[in-house]
BAMAR-189048 format. One line per 5 residues: number of its first residue (from 1); their letters; for each residue x, y, z of C-alpha. Coordinates in steps of 0.25 Angstrom, whole numbers, plus 5000, padded with zeros to 4 digits. Layout:
NUM) a) X,Y,Z; ...;
END
This chain:
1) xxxxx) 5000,5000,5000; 5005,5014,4996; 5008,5023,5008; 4997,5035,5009; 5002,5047,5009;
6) xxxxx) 4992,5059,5013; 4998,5074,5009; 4991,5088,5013; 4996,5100,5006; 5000,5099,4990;
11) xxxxx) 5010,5111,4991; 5023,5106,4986; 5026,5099,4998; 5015,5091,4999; 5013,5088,4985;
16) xxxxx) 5029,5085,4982; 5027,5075,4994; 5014,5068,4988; 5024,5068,4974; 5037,5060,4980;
21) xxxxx) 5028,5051,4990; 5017,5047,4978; 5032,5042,4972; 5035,5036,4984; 5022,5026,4981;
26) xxxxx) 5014,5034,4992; 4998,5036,4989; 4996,5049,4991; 4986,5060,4993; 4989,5075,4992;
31) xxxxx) 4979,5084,5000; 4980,5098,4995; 4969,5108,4999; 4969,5120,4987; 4981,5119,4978;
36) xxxxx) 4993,5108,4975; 5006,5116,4976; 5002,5124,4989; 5007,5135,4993; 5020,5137,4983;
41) xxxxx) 5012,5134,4972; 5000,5141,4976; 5003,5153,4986; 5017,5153,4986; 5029,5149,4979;
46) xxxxx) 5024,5149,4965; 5013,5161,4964; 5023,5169,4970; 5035,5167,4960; 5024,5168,4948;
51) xxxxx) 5022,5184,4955; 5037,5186,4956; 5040,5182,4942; 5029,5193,4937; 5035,5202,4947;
56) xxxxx) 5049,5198,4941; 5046,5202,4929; 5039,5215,4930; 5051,5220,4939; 5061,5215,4925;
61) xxxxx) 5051,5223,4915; 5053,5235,4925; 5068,5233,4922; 5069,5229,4910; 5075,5242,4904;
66) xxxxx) 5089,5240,4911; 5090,5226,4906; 5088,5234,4890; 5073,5229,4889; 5062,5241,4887;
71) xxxxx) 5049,5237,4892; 5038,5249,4888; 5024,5249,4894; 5020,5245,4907; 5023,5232,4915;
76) xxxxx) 5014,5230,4926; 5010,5218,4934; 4997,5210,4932; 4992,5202,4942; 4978,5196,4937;
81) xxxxx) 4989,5189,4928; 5000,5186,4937; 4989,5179,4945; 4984,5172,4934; 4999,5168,4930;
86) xxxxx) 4999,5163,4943; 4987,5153,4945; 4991,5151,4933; 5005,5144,4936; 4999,5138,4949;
91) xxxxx) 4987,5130,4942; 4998,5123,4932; 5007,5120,4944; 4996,5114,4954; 4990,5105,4942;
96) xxxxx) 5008,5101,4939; 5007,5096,4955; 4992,5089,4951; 5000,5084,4940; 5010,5079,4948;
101) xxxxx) 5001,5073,4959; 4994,5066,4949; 5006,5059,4944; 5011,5056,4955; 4997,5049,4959;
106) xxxxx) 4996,5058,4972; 4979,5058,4975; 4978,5075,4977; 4966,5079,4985; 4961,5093,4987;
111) xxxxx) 4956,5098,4999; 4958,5100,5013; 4966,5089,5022; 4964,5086,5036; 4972,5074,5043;
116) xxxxx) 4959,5066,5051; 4969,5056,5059; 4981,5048,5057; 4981,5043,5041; 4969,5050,5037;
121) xxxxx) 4966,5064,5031; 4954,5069,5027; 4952,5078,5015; 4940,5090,5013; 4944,5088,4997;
126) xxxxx) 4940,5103,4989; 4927,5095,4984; 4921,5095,4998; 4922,5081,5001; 4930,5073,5010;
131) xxxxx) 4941,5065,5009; 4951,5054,5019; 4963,5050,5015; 4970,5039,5024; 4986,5042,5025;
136) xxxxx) 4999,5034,5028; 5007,5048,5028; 5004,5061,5027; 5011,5074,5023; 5006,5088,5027;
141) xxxxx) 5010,5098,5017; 4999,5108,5022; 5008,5122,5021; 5004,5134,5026; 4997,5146,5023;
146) xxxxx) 5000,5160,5023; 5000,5167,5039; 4988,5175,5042; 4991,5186,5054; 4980,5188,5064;
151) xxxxx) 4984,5201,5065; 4983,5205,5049; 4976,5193,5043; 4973,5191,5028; 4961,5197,5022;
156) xxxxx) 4969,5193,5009; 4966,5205,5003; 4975,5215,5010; 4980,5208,5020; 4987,5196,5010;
161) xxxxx) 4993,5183,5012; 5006,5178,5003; 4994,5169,4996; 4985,5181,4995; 4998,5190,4989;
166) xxxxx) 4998,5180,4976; 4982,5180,4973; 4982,5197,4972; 4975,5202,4960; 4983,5215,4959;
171) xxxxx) 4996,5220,4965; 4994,5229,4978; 5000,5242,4977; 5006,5240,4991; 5009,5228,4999;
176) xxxxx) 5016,5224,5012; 5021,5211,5015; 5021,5206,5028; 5033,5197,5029; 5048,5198,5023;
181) xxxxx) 5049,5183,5020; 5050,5176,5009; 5035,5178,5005; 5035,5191,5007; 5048,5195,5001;
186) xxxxx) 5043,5188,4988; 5030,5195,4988; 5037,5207,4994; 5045,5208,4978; 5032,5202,4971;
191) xxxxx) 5024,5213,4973; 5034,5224,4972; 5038,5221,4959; 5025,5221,4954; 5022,5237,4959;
196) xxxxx) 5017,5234,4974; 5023,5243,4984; 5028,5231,4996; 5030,5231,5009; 5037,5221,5017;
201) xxxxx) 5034,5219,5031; 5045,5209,5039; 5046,5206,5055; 5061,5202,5054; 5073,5210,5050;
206) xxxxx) 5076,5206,5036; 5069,5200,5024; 5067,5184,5022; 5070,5181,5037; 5073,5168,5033;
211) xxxxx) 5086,5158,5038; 5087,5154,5024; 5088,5168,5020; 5102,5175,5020; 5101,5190,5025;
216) xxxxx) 5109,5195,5015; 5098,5190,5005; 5087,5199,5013; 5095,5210,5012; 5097,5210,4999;
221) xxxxx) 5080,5209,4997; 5077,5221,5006; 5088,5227,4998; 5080,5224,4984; 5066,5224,4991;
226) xxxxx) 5070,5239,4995; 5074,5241,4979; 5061,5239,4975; 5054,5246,4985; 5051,5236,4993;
231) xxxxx) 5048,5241,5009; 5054,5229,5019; 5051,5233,5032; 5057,5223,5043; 5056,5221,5057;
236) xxxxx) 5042,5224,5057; 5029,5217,5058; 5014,5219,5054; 5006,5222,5065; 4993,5224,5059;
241) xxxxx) 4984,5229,5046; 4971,5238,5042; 4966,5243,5031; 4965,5257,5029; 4960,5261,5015;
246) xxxxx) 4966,5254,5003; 4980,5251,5012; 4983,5242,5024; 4988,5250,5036; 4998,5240,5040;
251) xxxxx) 5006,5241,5056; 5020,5239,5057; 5028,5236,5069; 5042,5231,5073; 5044,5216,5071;
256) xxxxx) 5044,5208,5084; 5051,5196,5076; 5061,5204,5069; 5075,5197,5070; 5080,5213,5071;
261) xxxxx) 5086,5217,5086; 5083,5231,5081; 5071,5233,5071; 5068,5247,5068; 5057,5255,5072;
266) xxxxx) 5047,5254,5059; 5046,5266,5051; 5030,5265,5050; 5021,5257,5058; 5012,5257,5047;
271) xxxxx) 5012,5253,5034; 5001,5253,5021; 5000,5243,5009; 4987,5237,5000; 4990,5223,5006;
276) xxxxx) 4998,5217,5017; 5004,5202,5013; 5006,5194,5023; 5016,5185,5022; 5025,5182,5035;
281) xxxxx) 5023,5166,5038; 5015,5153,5035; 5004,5147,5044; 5004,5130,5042; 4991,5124,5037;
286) xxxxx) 4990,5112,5047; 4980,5117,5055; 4967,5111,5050; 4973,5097,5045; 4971,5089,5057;
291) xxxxx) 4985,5087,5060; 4979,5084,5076; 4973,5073,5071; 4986,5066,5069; 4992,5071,5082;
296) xxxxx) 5001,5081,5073; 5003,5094,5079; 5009,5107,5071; 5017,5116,5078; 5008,5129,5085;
301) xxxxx) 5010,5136,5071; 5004,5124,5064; 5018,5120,5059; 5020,5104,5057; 5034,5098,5062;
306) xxxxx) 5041,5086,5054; 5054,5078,5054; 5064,5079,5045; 5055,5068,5039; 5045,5079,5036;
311) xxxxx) 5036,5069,5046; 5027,5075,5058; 5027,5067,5072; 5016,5060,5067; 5021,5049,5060;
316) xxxxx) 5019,5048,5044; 5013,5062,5044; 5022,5072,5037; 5022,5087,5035; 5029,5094,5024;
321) xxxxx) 5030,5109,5020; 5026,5121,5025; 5018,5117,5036; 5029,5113,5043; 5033,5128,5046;
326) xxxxx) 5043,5138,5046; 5053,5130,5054; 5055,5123,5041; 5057,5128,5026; 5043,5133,5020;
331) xxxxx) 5048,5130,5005; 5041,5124,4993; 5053,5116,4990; 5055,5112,5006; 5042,5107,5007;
336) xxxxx) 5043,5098,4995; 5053,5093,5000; 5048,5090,5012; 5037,5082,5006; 5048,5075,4998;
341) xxxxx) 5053,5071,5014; 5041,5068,5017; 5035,5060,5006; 5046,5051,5008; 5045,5048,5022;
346) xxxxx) 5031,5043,5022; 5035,5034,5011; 5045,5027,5018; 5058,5034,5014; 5067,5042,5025;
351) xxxxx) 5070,5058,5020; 5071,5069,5029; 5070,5084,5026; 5085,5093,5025; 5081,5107,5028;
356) xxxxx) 5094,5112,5027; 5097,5117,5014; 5085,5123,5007; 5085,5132,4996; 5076,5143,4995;
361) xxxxx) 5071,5154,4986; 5064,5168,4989; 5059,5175,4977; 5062,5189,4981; 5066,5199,4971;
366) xxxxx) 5078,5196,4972; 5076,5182,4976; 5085,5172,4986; 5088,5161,4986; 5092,5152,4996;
371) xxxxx) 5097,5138,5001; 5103,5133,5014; 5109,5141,5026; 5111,5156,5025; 5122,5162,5030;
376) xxxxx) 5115,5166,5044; 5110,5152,5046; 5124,5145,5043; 5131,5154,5053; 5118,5152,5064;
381) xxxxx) 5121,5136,5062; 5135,5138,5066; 5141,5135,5051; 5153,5140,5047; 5147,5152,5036;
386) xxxxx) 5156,5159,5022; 5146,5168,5015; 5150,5169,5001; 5141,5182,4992; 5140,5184,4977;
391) xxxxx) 5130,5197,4974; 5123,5195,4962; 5127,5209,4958; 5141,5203,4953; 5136,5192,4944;
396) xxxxx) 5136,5194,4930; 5122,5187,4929; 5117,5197,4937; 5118,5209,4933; 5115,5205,4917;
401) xxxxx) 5100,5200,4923; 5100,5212,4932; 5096,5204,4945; 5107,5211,4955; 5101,5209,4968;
406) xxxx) 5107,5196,4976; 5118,5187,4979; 5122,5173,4982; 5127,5171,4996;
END
C-alpha cells in the first residue's frame, strides 16, 4: 500500500513537497484554499517583480537620452494594464503548477482544511461540500498573511496591506510605507518610479534590518533612495492614523525598538500621504486548522517549530514554509526546500535542513544580492573575518549600461 500523504497550502513549499513525494510512490493529496503557487506566485514574489520591470523600464525611457536614444512624446504609466499583464502571467503560472500536479498524479483539492484528529482532515471543498481525507503523513504548508495593526488596521483602501498594494487601479500621488524591510524597500522603489511621491516609515536604524544584509548595502540604498527623492525616516514608529480630507494625518514618534542608543528627535510628528501601506511582518495562518486536535501547539505567535527533519513533535506531522516563523528564513526557494526535506522524510528517506548558506535576492532599485554570512555575523560568530570591496563604478560593464550604484563585497 502507497504511504498517504496529506499536504495543506499549495505555495511552492507545499506543492514542490507533494511533487518529490508523488516520485517517492506517496499517494498524495494537495489541499489548497484559493490559489496554487500561494503567496509568491500570487501576493508576493511574482506580482511584484512584474511591477518593478514596468517601473524599470519607465525609469530607462526617462533616461534614455544619455545612452544616445530620443524618446518624443510622453511616457507614462498605466496601471488597468499592468494589472492586466499581471493576472495575466499568474493565470499561466497557476495552470503550469495544475500541470505539473497533474502529471505527477498529485489529487489537488480546493478548499479549506481543518485537521479533525490523528490521520484525518476534513476539507470544506469551494463547491460547499465536505470532504475526509485519511493521512499516513502530513505537511503543513499553511503560510502567512500580511499583519494587520489594532491600532491602524486595514480598510484596504487607505490603510493598505503589501497584498492590497499589488490589486491598486491607479498610482497614489503619495504613499507611506510602514516598514523598511524587504517588502517595503521594494515597494518603496516601485511606486517612486512610477511618479508616486514615497514615504518610508522604519522602527530601527537602517534599512533591511536583516543579519543577511550587510550595512554597507543599506547605505548605499538610502544613498540612491535619497537620489530619487525617496524620504526614509528611521528610528521611528507609526503610532496611529485619520482621515482628514482627501489625506491620511499620519502620527509619528521615536521608535521604541530601534537598535540606535541615540535616535534623533523627529523633525515632524506628523506626516500626510493618500495611502498608508503597511508592511512591517507576517502573522501565521494556523489558527483555524485544528492543530489542537492532534496535541500540536504553535508558538503564542502561531509559529509551528520543526526539527532539522522539517518534522513537529508529533510524529509523522511535518511543517514547511513560512509558518514556521521569522526565527527561520521566509523564502520562496527556503520553503521549497524544506518540502523537499520533508517529502522525504515521510517516505522513508533521512534529509535534514542546512540553513546556513542561503542565497537571497532583494529587488530594490538598485538590488542586492546576498548568500551566507555578512560580515557582522561572521565576526558575531567568532570567525576569523577579511573583507574584500569591488565598486561597480570601476567595472567597464558598468559604466557602458550605465548602472553605477553598487558593489560586490
Amino acid at each position: 500500500m502507497a504511504v498517504k500523504i496529506v499536504i495543506i497550502g499549495g505555495g511552492p513549499g507545499g506543492y514542490v513537497a507533494a511533487l518529490r513525494a508523488a516520485a517517492l510512490g506517496g499517494e498524495v493529496t494537495l489541499i489548497e484554499k484559493e490559489h496554487l503557487g500561494g503567496t509568491c506566485l500570487n501576493w508576493g514574489c511574482i506580482p511584484s517583480k512584474i511591477m518593478k520591470h514596468s517601473a524599470d523600464m519607465l525609469v530607462k525611457f526617462s533616461e534614455a537620452g544619455k545612452l544616445g536614444i530620443r524618446v518624443e512624446g510622453d511616457i507614462l504609466p498605466d496601471m488597468a494594464a499592468l494589472m492586466e499583464r499581471k493576472n495575466k502571467i499568474l493565470d499561466t503560472q497557476r495552470k503550469g503548477i495544475a500541470s505539473l500536479l497533474q502529471a505527477r498524479h498529485v489529487s489537488v483539492a480546493m478548499g479549506r482544511a481543518k485537521i479533525k484528529g490523528p490521520g484525518c482532515v476534513e476539507v470544506a471543498l469551494n463547491d460547499g461540500t465536505l470532504k475526509e481525507l485519511e493521512y499516513d503523513r502530513l505537511i503543513l504548508a499553511a503560510g502567512t498573511q500580511p499583519l494587520d495593526v489594532p491600532a491602524f488596521p486595514f480598510d484596504h483602501e487607505r490603510i493598505v496591506s503589501s497584498n492590497d498594494v499589488l490589486e491598486l487601479a491607479e498610482i497614489p500621488k503619495s504613499i507611506v510605507i510602514v516598514g523598511g524591510g524587504v517588502i517595503g524597500c521594494e515597494f518603496a522603489c516601485i511606486f517612486s518610479a512610477l511618479g508616486a511621491e514615497v514615504t518610508v516609515v522604519e522602527a530601527m536604524s537602517r534599512l533591511l534590518p536583516l543579519p543577511s544584509v550587510d550595512e554597507d548595502c543599506s547605505k548605499l540604498l538610502l544613498k540612491e533612495m535619497k537620489k530619487r527623492k525617496i524620504t526614509v525616516i528611521c528610528d521611528t514608529v507609526v503610532q496611529s492614523s485619520t482621515l482628514n480630507g482627501d489625506l491620511l494625518s499620519i502620527r509619528l514618534a521615536v521608535s521604541p525598538f530601534t537598535d540606535n542608543k541615540e535616535p534623533k528627535k523627529l523633525k515632524a510628528e506628523e506626516i500626510q500621504a493618500e495611502k498608508m501601506a503597511v508592511c512591517i511582518g507576517r502573522s501565521a495562518l494556523s489558527k483555524d486548522l485544528g492543530l489542537e486536535t492532534i496535541g500540536l501547539n504553535p508558538t503564542p505567535q502561531g509559529w509551528i517549530e520543526t526539527d532539522e527533519r522539517m518534522e513537529t513533535r508529533i510524529k509523522g506531522v511535518y511543517a514547511i514554509g513560512d509558518i514556521l516563523g521569522p526565527q527561520k528564513v521566509m523564502l520562496a526557494h527556503v520553503a521549497s526546500h524544506e518540502g523537499i526535506i520533508a517529502a522525504e522524510n515521510a517516505l522513508g528517506k533521512e534529509s535534514t535542513m542546512n540553513y546556513e548558506v542561503i542565497p537571497g535576492a532583494i529587488f530594490t532599485m538598485p538590488e542586492i544580492g546576498t548568500v551566507g554570512l555578512s560580515e557582522a555575523e561572521a565576526i558575531k560568530k567568532g570567525l576569523d573575518t577579511d573583507c574584500f570591496t569591488v565598486n561597480f563604478r570601476t567595472l567597464g560593464k558598468a559604466q557602458a549600461i550605465d548602472e553605477l550604484p553598487g558593489f560586490a563585497k
